[in-house]
C-alpha positions as CSV (number, residue, x, y, z in Angstrom):
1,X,-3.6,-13.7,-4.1
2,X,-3.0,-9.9,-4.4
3,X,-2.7,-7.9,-1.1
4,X,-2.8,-4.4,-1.6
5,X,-0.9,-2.3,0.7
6,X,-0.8,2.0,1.5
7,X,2.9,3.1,1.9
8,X,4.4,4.9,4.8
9,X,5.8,8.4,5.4
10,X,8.7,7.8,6.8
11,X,10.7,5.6,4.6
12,X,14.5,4.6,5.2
13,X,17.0,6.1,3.7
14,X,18.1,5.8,-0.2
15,X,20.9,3.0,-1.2
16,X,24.2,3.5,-2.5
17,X,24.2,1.4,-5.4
18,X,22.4,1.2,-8.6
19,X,20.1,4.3,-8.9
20,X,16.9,3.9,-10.5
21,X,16.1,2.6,-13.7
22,X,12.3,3.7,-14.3
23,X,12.0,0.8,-17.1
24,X,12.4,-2.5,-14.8
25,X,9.7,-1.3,-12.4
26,X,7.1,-3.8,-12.2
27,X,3.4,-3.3,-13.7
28,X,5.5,-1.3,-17.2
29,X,2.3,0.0,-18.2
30,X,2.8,2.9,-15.8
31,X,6.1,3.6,-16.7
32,X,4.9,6.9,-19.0
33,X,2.3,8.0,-15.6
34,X,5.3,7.1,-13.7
35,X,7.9,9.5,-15.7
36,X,5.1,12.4,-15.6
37,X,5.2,12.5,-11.8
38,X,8.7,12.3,-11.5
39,X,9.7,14.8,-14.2
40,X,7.3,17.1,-12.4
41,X,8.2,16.8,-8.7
42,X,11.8,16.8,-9.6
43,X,11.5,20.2,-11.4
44,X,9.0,20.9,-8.5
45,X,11.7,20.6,-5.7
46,X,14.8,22.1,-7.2
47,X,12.9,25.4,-7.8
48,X,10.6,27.6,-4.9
49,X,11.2,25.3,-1.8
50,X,8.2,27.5,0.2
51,X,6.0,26.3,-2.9
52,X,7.5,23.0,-3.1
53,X,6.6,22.3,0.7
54,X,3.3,24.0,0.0
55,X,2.3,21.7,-2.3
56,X,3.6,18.4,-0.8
57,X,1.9,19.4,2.4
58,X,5.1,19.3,4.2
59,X,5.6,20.7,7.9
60,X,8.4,22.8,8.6
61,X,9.8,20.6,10.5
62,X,9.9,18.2,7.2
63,X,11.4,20.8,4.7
64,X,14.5,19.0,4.4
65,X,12.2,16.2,2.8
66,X,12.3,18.2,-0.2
67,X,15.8,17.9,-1.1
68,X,15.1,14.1,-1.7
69,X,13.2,14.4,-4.4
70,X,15.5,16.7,-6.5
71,X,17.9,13.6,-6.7
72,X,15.6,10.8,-7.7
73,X,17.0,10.0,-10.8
74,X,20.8,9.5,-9.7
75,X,20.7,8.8,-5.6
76,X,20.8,5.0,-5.1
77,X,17.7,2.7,-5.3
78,X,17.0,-0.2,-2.9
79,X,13.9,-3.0,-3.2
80,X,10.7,-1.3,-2.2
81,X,10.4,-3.9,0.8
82,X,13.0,-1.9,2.5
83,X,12.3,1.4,2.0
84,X,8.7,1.5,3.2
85,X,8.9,1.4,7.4
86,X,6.2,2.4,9.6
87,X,3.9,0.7,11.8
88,X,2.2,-1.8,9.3
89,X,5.7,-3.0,7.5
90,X,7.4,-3.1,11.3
91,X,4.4,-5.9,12.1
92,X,5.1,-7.6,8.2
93,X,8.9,-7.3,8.9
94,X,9.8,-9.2,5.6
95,X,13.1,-9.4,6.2
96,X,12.6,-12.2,9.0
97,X,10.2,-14.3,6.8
98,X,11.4,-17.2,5.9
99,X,12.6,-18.2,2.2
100,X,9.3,-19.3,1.2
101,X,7.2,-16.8,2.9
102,X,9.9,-14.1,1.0
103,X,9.5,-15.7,-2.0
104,X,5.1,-15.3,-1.6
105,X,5.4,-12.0,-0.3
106,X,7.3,-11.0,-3.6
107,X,4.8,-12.7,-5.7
108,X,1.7,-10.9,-3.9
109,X,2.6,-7.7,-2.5
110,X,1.9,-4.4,-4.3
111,X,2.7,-0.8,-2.5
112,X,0.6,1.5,-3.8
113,X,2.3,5.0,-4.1
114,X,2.0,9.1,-5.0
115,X,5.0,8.6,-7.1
116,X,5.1,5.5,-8.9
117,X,1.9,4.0,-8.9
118,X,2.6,1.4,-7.5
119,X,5.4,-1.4,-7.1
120,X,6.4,-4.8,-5.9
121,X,8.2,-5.0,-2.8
122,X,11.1,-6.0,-4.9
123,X,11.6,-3.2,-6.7
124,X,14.2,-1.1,-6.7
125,X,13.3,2.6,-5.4
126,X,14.9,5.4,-4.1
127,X,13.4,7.0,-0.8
128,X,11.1,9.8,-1.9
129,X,8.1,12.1,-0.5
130,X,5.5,12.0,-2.6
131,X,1.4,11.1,-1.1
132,X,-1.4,10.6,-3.3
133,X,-3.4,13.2,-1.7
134,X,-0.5,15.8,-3.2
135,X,-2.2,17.9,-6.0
136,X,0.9,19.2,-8.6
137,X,0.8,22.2,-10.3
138,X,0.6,20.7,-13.4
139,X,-0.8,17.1,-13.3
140,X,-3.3,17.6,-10.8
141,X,-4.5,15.6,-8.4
142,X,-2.3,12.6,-8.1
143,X,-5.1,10.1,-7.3
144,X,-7.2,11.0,-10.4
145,X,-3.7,10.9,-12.5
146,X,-3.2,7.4,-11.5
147,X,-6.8,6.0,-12.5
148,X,-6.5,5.5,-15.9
149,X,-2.8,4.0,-16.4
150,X,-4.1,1.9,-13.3
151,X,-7.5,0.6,-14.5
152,X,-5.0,-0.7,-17.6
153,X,-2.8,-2.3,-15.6
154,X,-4.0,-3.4,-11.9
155,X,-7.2,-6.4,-13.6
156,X,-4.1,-8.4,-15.2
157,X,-2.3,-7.5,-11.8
158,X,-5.0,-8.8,-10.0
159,X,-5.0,-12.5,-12.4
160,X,-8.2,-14.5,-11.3
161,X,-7.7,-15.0,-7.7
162,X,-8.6,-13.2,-4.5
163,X,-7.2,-9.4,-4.2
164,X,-6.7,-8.1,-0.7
165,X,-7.6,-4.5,-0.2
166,X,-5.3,-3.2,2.9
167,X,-4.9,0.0,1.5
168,X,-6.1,3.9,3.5
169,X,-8.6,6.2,1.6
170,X,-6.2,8.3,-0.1
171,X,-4.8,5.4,-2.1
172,X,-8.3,3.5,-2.9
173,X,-8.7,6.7,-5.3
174,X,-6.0,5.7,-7.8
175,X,-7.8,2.2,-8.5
176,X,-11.0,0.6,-7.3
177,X,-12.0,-2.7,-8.5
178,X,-14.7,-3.1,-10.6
179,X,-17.3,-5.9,-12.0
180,X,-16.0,-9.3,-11.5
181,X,-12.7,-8.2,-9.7
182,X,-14.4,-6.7,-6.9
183,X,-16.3,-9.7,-6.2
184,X,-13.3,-11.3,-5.0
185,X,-12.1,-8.6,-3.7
186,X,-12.0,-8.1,0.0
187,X,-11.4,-5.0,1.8
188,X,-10.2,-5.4,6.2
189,X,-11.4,-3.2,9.1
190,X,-9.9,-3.7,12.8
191,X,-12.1,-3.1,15.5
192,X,-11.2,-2.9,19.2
193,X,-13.7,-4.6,21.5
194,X,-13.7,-3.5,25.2
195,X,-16.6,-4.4,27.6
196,X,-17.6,-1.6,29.8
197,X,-20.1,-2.3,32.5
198,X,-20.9,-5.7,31.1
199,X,-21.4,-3.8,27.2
200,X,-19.4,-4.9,24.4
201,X,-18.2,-1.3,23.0
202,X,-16.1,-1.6,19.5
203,X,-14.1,1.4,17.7
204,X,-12.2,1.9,14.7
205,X,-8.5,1.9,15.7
206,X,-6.0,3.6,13.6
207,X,-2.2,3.3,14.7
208,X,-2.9,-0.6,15.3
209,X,-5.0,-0.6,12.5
210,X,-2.0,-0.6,10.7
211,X,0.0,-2.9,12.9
212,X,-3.2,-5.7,13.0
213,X,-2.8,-5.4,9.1
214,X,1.0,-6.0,9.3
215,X,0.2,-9.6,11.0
216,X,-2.7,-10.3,9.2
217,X,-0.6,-10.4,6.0
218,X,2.6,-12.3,8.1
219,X,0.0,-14.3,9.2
220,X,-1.2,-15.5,5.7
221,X,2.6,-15.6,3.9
222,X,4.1,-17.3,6.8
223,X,1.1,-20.3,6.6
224,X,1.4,-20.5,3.1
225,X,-2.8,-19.8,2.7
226,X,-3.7,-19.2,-0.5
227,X,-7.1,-18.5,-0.4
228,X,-8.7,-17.6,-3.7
229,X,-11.8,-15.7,-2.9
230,X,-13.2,-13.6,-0.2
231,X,-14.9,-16.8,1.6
232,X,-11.9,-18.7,1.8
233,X,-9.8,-15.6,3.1
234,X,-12.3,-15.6,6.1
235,X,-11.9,-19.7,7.3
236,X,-8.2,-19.0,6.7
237,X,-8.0,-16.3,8.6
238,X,-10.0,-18.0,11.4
239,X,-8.0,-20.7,11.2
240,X,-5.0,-18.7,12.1
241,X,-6.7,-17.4,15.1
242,X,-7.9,-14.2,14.2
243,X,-12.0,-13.3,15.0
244,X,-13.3,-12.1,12.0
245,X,-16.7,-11.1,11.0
246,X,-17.9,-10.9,7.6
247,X,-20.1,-8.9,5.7
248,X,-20.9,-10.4,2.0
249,X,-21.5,-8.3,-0.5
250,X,-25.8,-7.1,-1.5
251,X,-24.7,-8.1,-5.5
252,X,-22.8,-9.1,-7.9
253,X,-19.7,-7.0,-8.4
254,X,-18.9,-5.7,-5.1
255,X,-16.3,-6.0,-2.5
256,X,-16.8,-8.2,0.6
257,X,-16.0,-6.2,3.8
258,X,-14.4,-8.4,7.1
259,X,-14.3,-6.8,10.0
260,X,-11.4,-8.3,12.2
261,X,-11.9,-7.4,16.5
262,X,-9.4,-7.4,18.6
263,X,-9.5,-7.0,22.7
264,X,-5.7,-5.9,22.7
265,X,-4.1,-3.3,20.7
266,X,-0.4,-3.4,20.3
């Protein structure tokens, strides 16, 4: 199993160790996209900090976000695992799963990111700000920079089991699965059901969208379930306890779509 994963924005603070060595990364056939973002948002940052924010879509209230990327290269790295926080890696917390469960988690996790592509949780990383939706002056559009380095690497990624597609808009642009990896590929909606005047109503949630995703995936590294299509990702996931609806795909080649309700959101 492959579980695909967004990143956050906030992200802890860099280590004080080893800084990062661009060649160990997992997935090495991005190491050249990898090395053409970084050279760039580097140069980027130590120059026109107005432009710099400009183009990263910072706040002002986030400028000193900036100063982080012009010391990429030498600032100390940490694994990936703890350098993503936010909502969805608070609910995985990997640093309370147990041995086995870590070990899993290493196996079948893959952050997607602006900067690198994307990476195990083991990797070593500095802390960064970098989206995908960020369009640089000279690469372009990060998302459409990522797809062919990606397209390479992400099917051998992927092996011949199921792939678990948790990841937000911005970072489905970089890869979508095609032909026989999308159909086992299944993608995970939460939906919050409230009954109002005897009515079931449902919405989209978003904040505990990405906290439900954060136990979903405890949920399944915790149990040790290895389910290795779309079909058996829905009876494990029942059998966990979650309600989950599915919605197979029309043909060959396409993504199954599970829609997972909730009554509480937390």
């Amino acid at each position: 199993m492959l579980v695909l994963l967004p990143p956050s924005e906030g992200k802890a603070p860099s280590g004080r160790g080893t800084a990062l060595k661009l060649e160990s990364l997992s997935l090495p056939g991005l190491t050249g996209a990898r090395r053409a973002v970084l050279d760039e948002l580097a140069e980027l940052c130590a120059g026109d900090e107005e432009k710099a924010r400009e183009v990263l879509g910072l706040s002002e209230g986030l400028r000193g976000e900036i100063a982080k990327n012009t010391e990429l290269r030498t600032t100390g790295a940490r694994p990936a695992g703890e350098i993503y926080t936010g909502v969805l890696y608070d609910s995985l917390d990997l640093a309370s799963l147990d041995a086995a469960a870590k070990r899993r988690a290493n196996r079948s996790l893959l952050v997607f990111s602006g900067l690198w592509g994307a990476v195990r949780v083991t990797d070593r990383i500095p802390s960064y700000r970098c989206s995908m939706g960020v369009k640089l002056p000279g690469l372009g559009a990060l998302g459409a920079h990522w797809r062919a380095p990606m397209a390479a690497a992400l099917p051998e990624a992927a092996g011949d089991g199921l792939v678990l597609d948790l990841r937000s808009s911005a970072y489905t642009a970089a890869w979508k699965p095609k032909g026989e990896v999308a159909g086992r590929t299944a993608t995970v909606r939460v939906l919050h059901s409230q009954w109002v005047d005897g009515v079931e109503k449902r919405s989209v949630v978003s904040h505990f969208n990405k906290a439900t995703k954060g136990r979903i995936v405890r949920s399944l590294l915790s149990a040790g379930a290895a389910p290795k299509n779309p079909a058996q990702l829905l009876e494990a996931l029942r059998d966990l306890g979650y309600v989950v609806e599915a919605k197979a795909p029309a043909g060959a080649g396409r993504a199954w779509a599970l829609d997972v309700v909730v009554t509480e959101i937390h």
